[in-house]
N, C-alpha and C positions, 0 to 999 in steps of 0.2 A: 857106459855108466847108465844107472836107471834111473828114474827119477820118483819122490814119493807116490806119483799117480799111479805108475805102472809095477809096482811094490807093495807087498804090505811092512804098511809100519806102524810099530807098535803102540799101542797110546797109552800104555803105561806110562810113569813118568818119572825119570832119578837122576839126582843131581848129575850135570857136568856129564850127558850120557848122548853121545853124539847120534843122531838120527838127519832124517830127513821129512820135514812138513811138507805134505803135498796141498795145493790151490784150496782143499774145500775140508784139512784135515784143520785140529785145535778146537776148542768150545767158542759157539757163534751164539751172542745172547742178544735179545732186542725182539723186537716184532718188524714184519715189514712196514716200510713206512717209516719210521722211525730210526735214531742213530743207531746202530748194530756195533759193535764187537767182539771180533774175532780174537781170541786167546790166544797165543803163538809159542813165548818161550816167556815163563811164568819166573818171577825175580830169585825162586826155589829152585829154576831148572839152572841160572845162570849164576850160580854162589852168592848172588844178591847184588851183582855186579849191573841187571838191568833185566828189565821185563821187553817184549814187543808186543802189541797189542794193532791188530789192522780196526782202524775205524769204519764206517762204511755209512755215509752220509746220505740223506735223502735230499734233492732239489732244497735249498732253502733249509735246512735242516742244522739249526743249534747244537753243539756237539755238547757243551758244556757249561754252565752260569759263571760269569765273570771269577775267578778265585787265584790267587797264589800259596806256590806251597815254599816251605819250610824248609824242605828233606830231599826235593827231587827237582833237577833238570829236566825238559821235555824238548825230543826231537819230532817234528813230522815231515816227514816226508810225502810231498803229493804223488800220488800213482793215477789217479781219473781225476779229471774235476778242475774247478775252481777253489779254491781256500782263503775264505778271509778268516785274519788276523787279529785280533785287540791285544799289543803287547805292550801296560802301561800305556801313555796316552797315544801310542802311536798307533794307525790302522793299514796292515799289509795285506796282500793279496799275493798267492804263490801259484802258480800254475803245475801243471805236468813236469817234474823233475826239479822242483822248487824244496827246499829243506826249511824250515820253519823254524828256528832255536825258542825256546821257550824257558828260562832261566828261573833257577828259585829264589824265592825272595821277590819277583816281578807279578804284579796282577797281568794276567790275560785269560782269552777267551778264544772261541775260535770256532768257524761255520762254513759251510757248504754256501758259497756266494755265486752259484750257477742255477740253470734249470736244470740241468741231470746230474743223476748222484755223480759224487765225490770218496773218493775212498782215497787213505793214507795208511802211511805205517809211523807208529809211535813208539818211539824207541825211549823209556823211562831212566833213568840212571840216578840213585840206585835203585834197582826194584824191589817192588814191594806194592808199590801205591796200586798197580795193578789190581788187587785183591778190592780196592774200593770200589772198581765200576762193577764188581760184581754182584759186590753188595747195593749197589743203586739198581742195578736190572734186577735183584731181588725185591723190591720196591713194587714194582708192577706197574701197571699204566699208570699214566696220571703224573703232572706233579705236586711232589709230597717236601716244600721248600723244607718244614723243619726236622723233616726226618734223612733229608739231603746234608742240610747242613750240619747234623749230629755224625752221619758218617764220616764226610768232609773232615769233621776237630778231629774224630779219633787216628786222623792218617798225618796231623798236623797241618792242615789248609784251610783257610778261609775262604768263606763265600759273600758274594755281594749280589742278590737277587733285584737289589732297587736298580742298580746302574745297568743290569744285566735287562730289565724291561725298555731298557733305553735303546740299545743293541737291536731286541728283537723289533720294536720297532722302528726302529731307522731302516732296518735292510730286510724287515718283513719274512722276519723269518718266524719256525715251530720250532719249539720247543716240548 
């Protein structure tokens, strides 16, 4: 059996169309230094059943401003790193092989709580929301809270930047 590395595969993309993603294949958006995202299987590849998206976190690196959504579950999965938590008031920490539940309808947040990156796999259900961090790394450097938080509604989520300043500085993180 081969695997995407040693294969070409296709990057076209249609619904429900069985392939294989290899380590360094899907759209990778971010700058170095900063949180990154890796596109994987887009909520249009999976009948809308769920998106995957690999986070990829810098030392100390804020993935997200405090928000719950509406419309979507979130799984992560830790693959490198340390990962802290803010799920509602409680604060976790997952390590290597740690799953994360992340519920709709629950405020949370969540960051790279080590010195070397952190990378996970976020498993969205249903997907769709996917399509927002794309529209945030179209944004560009910087952050742009009211242009954050307009993407945010249109996907059905809130945002809470006040509480979220609170977060960055307890455990000194960037955002």
């Amino acid at each position: 059996m081969r695997t995407g590395e040693d294969q070409h595969v296709s990057k076209a993309r249609s619904p429900m169309t069985i392939r294989v993603l290899g380590s360094q294949d899907g759209d990778t958006l971010g700058a170095p230094g900063t949180v990154r995202d890796r596109f994987m299987i887009a909520g249009e590849d999976s009948g809308g059943g769920f998106a995957l998206v690999e986070h990829l976190m810098p030392p100390r690196g804020l993935a997200a401003p405090l928000h719950r959504h509406t419309r979507e579950d979130e799984y992560s999965y830790v693959l490198e790193g340390r990962v802290g938590a803010l799920l509602g008031e409680e604060e976790v920490f997952g390590e290597v092989g740690a799953l994360i539940f992340k519920p709709r309808g629950q405020w949370h947040t969540f960051w790279n709580a080590g010195d070397v990156p952190a990378r996970i796999l976020e498993i969205i259900s249903p997907g769709g929301f996917e399509q927002a961090f794309r529209e945030m790394h179209a944004l560009g450097a910087g952050l742009n809270p009211v242009a954050m938080a307009a993407i945010a509604a249109r996907y059905g989520v809130e945002v809470d930047f006040e509480r979220t300043a609170s977060i960055i500085e307890r455990y000194g993180l960037a955002f």
